[in-house]
MIKOL-564084 format. One record per residue (C-alpha): x, y, z; residue number from 1; residue in one letter. Coordinates in steps of 0.001 Angstrom, whole numbers, always signed. Layout:
<x=X y=Y z=Z pos=NUM code=A>
...
//
This chain:
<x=-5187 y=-6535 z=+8350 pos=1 code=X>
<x=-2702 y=-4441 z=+6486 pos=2 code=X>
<x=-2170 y=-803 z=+7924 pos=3 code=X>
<x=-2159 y=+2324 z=+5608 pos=4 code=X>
<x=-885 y=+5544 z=+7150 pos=5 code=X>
<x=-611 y=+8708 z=+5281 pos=6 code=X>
<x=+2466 y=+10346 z=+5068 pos=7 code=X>
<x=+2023 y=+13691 z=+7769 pos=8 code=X>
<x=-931 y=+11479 z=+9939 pos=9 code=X>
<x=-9 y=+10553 z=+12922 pos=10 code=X>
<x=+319 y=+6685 z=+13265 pos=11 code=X>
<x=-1393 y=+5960 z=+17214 pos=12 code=X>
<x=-1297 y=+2270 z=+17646 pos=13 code=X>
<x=-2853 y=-122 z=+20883 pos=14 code=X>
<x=-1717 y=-3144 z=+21566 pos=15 code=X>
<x=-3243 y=-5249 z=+24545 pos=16 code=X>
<x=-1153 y=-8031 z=+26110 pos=17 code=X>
<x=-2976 y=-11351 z=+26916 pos=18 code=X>
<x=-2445 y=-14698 z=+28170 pos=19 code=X>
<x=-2970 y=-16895 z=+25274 pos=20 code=X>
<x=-4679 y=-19915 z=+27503 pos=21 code=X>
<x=-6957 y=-17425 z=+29445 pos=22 code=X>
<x=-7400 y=-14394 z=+27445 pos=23 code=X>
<x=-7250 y=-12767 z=+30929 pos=24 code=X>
<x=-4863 y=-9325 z=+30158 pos=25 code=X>
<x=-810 y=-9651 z=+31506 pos=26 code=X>
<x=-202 y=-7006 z=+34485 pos=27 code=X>
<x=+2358 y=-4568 z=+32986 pos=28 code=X>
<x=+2993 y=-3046 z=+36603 pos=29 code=X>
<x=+6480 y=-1963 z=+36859 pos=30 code=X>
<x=+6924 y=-2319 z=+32909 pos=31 code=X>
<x=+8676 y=+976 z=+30947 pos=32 code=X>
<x=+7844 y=+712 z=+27168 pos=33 code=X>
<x=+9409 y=+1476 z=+24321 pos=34 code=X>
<x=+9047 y=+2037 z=+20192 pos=35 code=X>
<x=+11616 y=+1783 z=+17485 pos=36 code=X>
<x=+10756 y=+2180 z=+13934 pos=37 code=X>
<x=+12621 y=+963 z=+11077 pos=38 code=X>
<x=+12463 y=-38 z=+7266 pos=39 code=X>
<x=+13277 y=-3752 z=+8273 pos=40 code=X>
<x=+14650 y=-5312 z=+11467 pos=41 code=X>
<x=+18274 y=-4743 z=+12244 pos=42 code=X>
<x=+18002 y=-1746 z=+10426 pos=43 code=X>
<x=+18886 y=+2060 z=+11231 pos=44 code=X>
<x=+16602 y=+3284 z=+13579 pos=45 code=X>
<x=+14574 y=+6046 z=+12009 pos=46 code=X>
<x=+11763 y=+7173 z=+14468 pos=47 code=X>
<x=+11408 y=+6601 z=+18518 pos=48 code=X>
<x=+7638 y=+6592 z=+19308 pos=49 code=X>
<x=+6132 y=+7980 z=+22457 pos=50 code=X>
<x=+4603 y=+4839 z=+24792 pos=51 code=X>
<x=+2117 y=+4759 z=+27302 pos=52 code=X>
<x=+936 y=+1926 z=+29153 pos=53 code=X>
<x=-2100 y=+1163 z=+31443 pos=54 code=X>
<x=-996 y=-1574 z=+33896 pos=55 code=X>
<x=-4350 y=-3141 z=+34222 pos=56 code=X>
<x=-5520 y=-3875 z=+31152 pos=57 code=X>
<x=-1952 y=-4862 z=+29808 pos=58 code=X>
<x=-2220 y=-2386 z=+27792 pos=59 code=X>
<x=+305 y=-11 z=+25552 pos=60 code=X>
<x=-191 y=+2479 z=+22676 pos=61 code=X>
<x=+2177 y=+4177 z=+20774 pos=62 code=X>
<x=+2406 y=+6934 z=+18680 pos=63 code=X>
<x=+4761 y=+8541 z=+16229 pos=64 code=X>
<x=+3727 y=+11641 z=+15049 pos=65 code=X>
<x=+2876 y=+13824 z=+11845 pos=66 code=X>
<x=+6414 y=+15057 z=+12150 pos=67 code=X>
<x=+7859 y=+11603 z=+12474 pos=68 code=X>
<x=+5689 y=+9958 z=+9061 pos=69 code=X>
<x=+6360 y=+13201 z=+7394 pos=70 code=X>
<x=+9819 y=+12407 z=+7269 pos=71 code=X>
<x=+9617 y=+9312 z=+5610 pos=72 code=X>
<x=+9351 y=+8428 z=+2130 pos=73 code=X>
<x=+6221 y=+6108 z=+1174 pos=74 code=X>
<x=+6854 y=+3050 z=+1404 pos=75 code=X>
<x=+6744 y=-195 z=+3915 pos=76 code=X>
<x=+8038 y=+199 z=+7599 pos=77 code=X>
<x=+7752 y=-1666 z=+10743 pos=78 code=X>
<x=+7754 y=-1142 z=+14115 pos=79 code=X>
<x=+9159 y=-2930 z=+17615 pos=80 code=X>
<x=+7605 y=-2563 z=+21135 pos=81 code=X>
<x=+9627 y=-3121 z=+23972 pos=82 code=X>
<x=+8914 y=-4341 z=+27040 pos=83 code=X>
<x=+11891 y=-3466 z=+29928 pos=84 code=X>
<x=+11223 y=-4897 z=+33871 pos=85 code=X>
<x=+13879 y=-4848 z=+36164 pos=86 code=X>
<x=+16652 y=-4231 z=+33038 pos=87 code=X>
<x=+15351 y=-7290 z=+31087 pos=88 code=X>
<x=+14386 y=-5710 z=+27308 pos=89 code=X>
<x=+12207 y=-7858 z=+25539 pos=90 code=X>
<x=+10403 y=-7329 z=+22222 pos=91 code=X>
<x=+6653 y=-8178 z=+22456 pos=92 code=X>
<x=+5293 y=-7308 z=+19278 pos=93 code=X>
<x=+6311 y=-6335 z=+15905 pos=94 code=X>
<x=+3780 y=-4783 z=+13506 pos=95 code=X>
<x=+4102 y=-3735 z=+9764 pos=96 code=X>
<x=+2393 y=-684 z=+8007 pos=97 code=X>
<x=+2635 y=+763 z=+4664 pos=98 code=X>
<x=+3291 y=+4445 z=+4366 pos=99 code=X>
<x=+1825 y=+6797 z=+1337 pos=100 code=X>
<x=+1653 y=+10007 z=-5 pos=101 code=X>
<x=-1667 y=+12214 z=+1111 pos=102 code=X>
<x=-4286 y=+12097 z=-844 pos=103 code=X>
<x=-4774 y=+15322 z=-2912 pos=104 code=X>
<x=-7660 y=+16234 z=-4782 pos=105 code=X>
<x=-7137 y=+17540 z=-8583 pos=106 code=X>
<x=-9313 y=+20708 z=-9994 pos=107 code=X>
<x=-9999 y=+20794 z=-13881 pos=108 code=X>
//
């Protein structure tokens, strides 16, 4: 499914963790998250996304805000989440979006 966020909307994102054999949700207890946006991996970093996670469920959304995808200039951007336990930093997902200008509405 390809993701369309207006430029100045806030981009909220959750991602839940699974075991792929069970389906049964990965304990993130102990887990810090973390966002990075960028044009393309390897790339300057241009946003750091607030994280939240709910242990239980496995769990995280992030969120960069109006601020943040105001800054940007349409086009297509990606984001990492990190996972860090016990100072081991793993990326768990990566997930593409396409950013655009508002919609504005033309009077004659």
């Amino acid at each position: 499914m390809k993701i369309i966020v207006k430029q100045g909307d806030t981009l909220r994102r959750k991602v839940k963790l699974t075991y792929k054999a069970t389906g049964e949700a990965i304990s993130l207890t102990g887990c810090t998250a973390f966002a990075e946006l960028r044009a393309f991996p390897g790339q300057e970093l241009l946003a750091t996304g607030t994280t939240s996670i709910t242990a239980s469920t496995g769990t995280v959304t992030v969120t960069f805000s109006k601020a943040q995808t105001n800054a940007l200039e349409p086009g297509e951007y990606g984001f990492d989440i990190r996972l860090e336990k016990d100072n081991d930093r793993k990326t768990i997902y990566t997930e593409r979006f396409t950013l655009v200008k508002p919609y504005t509405e033309r009077s004659n």
